[in-house]
PDB file with SEQRES, HELIX, SHEET and CRYST1 records, atoms N, CA, C and O in Angstrom:
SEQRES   1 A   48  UNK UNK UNK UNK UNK UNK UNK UNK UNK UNK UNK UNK UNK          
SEQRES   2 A   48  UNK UNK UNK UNK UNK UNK UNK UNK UNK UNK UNK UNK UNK          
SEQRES   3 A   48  UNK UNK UNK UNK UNK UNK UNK UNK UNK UNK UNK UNK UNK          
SEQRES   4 A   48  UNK UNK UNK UNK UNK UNK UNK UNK UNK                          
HELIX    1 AA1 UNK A    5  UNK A   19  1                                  15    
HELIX    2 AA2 UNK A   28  UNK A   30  5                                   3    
HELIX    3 AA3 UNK A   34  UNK A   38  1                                   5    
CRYST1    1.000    1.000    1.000  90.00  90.00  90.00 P 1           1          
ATOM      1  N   UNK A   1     151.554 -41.440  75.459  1.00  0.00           N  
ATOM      2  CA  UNK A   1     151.256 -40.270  76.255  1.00  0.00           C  
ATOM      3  C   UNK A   1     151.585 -39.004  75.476  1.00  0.00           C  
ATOM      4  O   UNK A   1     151.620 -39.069  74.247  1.00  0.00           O  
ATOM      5  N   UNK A   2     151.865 -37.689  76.197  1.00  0.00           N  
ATOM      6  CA  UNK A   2     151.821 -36.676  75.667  1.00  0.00           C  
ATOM      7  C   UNK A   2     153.254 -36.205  74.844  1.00  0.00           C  
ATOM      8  O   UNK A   2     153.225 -35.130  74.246  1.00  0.00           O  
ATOM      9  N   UNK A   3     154.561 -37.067  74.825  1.00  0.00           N  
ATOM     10  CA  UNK A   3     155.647 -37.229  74.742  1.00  0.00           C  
ATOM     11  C   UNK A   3     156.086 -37.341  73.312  1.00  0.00           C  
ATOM     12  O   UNK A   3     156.836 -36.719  72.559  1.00  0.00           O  
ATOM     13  N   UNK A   4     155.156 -38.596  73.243  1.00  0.00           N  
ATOM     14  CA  UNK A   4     155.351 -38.961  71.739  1.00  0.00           C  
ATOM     15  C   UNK A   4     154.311 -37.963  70.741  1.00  0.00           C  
ATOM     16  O   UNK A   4     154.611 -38.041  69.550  1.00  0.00           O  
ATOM     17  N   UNK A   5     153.261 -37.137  71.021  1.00  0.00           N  
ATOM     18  CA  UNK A   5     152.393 -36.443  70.458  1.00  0.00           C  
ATOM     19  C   UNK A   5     153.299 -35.560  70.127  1.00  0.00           C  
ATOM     20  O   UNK A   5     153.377 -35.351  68.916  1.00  0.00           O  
ATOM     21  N   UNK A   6     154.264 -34.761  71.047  1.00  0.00           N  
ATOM     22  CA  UNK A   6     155.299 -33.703  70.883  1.00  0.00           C  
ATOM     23  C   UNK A   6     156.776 -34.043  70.257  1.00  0.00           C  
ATOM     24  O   UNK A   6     157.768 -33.327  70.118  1.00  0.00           O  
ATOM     25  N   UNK A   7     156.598 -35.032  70.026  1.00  0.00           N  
ATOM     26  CA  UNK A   7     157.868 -35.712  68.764  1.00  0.00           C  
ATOM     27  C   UNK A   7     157.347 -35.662  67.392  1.00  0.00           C  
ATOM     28  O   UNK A   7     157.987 -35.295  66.407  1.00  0.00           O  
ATOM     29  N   UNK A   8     155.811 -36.167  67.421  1.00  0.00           N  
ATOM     30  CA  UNK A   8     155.587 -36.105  66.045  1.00  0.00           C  
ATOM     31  C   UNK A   8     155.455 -34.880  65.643  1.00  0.00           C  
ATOM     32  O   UNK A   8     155.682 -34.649  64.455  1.00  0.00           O  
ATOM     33  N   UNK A   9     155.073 -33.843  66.495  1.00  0.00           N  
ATOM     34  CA  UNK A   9     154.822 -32.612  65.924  1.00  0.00           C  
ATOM     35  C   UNK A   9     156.076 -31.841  65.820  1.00  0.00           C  
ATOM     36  O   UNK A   9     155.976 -30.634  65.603  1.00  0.00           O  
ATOM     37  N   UNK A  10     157.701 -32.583  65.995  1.00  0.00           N  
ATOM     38  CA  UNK A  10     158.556 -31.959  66.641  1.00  0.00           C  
ATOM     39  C   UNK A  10     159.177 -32.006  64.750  1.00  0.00           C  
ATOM     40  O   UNK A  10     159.595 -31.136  63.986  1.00  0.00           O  
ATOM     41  N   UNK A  11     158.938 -33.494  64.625  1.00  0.00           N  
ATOM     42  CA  UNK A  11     159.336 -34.050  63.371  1.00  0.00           C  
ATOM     43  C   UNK A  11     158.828 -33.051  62.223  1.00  0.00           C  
ATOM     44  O   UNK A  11     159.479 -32.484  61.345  1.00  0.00           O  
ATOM     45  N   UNK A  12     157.669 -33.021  62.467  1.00  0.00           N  
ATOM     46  CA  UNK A  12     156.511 -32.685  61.112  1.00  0.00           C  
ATOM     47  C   UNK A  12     157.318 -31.327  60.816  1.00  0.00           C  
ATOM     48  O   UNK A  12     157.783 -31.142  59.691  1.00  0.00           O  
ATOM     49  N   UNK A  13     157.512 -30.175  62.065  1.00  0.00           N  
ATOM     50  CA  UNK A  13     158.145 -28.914  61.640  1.00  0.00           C  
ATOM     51  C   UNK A  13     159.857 -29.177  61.272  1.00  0.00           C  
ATOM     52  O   UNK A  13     160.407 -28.190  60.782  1.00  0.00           O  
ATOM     53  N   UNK A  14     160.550 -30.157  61.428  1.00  0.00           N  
ATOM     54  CA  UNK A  14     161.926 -30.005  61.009  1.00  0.00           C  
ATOM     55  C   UNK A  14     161.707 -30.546  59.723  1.00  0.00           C  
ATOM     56  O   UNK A  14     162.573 -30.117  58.960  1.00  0.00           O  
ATOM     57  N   UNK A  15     160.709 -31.505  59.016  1.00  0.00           N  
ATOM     58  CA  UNK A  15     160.619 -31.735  58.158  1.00  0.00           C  
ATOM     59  C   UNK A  15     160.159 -30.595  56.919  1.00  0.00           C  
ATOM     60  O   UNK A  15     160.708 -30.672  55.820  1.00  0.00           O  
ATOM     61  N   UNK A  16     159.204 -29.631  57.169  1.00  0.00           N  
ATOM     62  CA  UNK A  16     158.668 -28.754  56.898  1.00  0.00           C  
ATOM     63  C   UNK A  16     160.079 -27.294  56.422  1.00  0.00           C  
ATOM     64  O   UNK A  16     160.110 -26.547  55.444  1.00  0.00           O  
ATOM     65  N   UNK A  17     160.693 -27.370  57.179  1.00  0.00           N  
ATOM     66  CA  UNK A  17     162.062 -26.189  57.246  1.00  0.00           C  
ATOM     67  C   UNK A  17     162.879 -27.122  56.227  1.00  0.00           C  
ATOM     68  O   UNK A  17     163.079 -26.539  55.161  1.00  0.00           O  
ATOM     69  N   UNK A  18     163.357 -28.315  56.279  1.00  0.00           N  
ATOM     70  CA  UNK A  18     163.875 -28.826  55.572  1.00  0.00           C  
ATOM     71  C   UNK A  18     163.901 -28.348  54.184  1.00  0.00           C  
ATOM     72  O   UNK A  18     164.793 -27.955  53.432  1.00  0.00           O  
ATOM     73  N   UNK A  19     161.918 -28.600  54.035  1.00  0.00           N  
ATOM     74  CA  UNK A  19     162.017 -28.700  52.546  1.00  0.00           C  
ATOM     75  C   UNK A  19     161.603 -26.844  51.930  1.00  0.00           C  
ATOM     76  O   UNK A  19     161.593 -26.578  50.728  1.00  0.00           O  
ATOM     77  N   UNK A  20     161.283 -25.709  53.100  1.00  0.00           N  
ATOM     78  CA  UNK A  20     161.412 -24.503  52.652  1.00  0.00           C  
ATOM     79  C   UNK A  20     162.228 -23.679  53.910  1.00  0.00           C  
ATOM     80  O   UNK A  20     161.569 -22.979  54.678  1.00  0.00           O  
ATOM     81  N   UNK A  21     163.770 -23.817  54.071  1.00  0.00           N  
ATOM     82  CA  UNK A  21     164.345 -23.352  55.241  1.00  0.00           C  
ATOM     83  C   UNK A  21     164.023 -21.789  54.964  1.00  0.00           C  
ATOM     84  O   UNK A  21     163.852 -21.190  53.902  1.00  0.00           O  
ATOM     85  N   UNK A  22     163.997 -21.236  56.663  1.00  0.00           N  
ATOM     86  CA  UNK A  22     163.623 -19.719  56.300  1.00  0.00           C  
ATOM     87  C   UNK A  22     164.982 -18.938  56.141  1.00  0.00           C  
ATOM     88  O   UNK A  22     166.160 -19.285  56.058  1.00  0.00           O  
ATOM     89  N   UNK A  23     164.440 -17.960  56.137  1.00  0.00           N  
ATOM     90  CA  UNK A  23     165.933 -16.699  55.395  1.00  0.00           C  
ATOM     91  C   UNK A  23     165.930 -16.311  53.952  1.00  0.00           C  
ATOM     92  O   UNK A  23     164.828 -16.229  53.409  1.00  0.00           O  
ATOM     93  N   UNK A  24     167.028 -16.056  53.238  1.00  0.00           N  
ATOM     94  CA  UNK A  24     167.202 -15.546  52.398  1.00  0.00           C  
ATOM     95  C   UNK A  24     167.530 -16.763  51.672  1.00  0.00           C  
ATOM     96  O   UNK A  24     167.860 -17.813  52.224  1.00  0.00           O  
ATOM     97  N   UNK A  25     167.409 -16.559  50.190  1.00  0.00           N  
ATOM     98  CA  UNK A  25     167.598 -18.305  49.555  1.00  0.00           C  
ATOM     99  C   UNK A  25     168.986 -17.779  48.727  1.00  0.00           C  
ATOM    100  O   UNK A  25     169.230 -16.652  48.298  1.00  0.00           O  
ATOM    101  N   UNK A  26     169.722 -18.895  48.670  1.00  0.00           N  
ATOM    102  CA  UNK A  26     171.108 -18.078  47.578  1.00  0.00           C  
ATOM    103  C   UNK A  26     171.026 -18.840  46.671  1.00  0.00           C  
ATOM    104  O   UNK A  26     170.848 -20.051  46.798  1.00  0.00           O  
ATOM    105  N   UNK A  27     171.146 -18.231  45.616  1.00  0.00           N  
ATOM    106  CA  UNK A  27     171.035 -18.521  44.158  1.00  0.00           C  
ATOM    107  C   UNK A  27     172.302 -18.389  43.255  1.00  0.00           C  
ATOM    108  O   UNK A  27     172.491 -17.553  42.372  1.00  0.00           O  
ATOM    109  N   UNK A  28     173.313 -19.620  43.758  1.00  0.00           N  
ATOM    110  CA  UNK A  28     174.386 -19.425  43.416  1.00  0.00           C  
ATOM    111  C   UNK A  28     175.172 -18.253  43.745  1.00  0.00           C  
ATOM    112  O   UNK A  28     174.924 -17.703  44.818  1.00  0.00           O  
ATOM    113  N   UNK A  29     176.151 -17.745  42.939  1.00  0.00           N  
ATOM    114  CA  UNK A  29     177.407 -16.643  43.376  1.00  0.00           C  
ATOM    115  C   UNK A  29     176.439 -15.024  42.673  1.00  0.00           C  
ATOM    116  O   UNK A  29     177.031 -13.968  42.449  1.00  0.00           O  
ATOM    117  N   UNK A  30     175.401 -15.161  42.519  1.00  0.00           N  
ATOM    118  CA  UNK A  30     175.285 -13.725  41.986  1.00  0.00           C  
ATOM    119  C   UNK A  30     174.193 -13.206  43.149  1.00  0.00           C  
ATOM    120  O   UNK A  30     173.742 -12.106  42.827  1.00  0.00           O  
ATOM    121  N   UNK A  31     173.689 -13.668  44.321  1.00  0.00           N  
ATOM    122  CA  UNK A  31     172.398 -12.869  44.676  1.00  0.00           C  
ATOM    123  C   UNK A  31     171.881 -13.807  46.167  1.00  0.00           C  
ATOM    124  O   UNK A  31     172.186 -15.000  46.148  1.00  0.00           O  
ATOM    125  N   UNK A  32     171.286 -13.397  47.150  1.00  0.00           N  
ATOM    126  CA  UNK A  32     170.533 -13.774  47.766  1.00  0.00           C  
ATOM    127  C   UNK A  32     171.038 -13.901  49.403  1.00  0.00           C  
ATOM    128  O   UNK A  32     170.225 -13.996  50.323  1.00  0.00           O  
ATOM    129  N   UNK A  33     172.819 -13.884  49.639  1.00  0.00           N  
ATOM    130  CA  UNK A  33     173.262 -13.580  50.513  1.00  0.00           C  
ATOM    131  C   UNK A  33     173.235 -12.623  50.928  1.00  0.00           C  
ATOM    132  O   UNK A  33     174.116 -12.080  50.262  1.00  0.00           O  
ATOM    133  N   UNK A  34     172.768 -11.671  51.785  1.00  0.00           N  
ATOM    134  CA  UNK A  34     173.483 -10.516  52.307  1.00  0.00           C  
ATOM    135  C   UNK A  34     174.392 -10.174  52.701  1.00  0.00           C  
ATOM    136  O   UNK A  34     174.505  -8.959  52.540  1.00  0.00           O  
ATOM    137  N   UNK A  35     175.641 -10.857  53.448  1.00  0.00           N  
ATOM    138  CA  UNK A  35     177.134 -10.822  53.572  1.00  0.00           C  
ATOM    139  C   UNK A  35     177.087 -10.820  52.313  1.00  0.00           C  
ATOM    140  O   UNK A  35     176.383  -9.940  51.817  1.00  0.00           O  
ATOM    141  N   UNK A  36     177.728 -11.682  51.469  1.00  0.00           N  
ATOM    142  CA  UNK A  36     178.259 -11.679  50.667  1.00  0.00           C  
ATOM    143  C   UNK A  36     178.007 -10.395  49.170  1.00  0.00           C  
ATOM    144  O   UNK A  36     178.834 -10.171  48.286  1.00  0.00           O  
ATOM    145  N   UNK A  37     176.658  -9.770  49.317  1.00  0.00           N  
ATOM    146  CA  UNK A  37     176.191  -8.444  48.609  1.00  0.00           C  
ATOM    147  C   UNK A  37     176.520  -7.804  49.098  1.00  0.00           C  
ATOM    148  O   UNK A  37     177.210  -7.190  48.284  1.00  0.00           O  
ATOM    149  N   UNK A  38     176.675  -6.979  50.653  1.00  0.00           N  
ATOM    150  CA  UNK A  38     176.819  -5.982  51.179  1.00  0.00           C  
ATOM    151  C   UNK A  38     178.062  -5.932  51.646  1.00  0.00           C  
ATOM    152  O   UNK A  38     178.625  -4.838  51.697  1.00  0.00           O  
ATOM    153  N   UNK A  39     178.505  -6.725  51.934  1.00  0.00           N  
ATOM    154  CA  UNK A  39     180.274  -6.611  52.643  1.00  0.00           C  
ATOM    155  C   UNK A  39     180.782  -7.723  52.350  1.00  0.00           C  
ATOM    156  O   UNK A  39     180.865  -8.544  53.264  1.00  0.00           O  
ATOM    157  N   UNK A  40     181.319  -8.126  50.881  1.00  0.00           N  
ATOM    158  CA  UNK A  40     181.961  -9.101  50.159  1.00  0.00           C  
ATOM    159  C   UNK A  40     183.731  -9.058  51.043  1.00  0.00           C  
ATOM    160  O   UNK A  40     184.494 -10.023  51.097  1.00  0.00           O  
ATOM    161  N   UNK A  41     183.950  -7.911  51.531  1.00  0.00           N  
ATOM    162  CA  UNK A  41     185.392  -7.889  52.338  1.00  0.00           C  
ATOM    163  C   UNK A  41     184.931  -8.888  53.579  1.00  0.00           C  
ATOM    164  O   UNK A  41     185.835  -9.590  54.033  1.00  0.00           O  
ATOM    165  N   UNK A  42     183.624  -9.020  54.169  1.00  0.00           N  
ATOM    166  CA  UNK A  42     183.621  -9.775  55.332  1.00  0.00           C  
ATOM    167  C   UNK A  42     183.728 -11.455  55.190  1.00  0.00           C  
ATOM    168  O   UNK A  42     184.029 -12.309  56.024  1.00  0.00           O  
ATOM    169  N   UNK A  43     183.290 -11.570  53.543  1.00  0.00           N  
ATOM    170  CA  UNK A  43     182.930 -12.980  53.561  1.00  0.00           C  
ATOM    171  C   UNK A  43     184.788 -13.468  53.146  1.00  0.00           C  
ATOM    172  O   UNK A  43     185.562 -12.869  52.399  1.00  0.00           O  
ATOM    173  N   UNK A  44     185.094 -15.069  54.165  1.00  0.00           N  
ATOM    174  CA  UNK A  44     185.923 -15.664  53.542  1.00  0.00           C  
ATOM    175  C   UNK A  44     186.155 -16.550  52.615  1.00  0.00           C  
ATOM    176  O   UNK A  44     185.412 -17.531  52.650  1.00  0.00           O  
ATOM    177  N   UNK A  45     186.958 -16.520  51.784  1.00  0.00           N  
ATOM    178  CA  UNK A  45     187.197 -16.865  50.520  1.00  0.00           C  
ATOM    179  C   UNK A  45     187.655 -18.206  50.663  1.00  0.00           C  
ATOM    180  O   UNK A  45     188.125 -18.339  51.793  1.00  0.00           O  
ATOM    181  N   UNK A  46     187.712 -19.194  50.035  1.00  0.00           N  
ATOM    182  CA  UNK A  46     188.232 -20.116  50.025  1.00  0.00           C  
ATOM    183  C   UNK A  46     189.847 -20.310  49.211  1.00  0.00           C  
ATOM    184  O   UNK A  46     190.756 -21.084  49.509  1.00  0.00           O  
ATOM    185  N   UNK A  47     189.777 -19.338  48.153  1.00  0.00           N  
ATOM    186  CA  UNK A  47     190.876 -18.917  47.193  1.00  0.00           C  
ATOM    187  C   UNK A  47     191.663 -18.198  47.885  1.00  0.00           C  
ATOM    188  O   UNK A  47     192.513 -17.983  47.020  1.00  0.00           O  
ATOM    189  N   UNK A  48     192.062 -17.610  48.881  1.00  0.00           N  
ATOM    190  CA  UNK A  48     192.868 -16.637  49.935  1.00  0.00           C  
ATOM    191  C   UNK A  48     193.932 -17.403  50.589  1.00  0.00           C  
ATOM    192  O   UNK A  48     194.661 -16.862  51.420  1.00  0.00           O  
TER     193      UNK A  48                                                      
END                                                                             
């Protein structure tokens, strides 16, 4: 029925985000966060 039509299509888009999630992409410690570029005081450190 109409149930399983809306699973596969439920699948196809988590699969889809998976492999290009949206937002900003981070590229390691130099770029791509915005916390962490714009207000490095907000982000927590693990070293603290």
């Amino acid at each position: 029925m109409g149930k399983s039509d809306r699973k596969t299509e439920h699948a196809k888009g988590t699969e889809e985000v998976r492999k290009d999630p949206p937002g900003p992409k981070d590229h390691g410690r130099e770029g791509g966060m915005a916390t962490r570029e714009n207000a490095p005081d907000a982000v927590k450190r693990s070293d603290d």
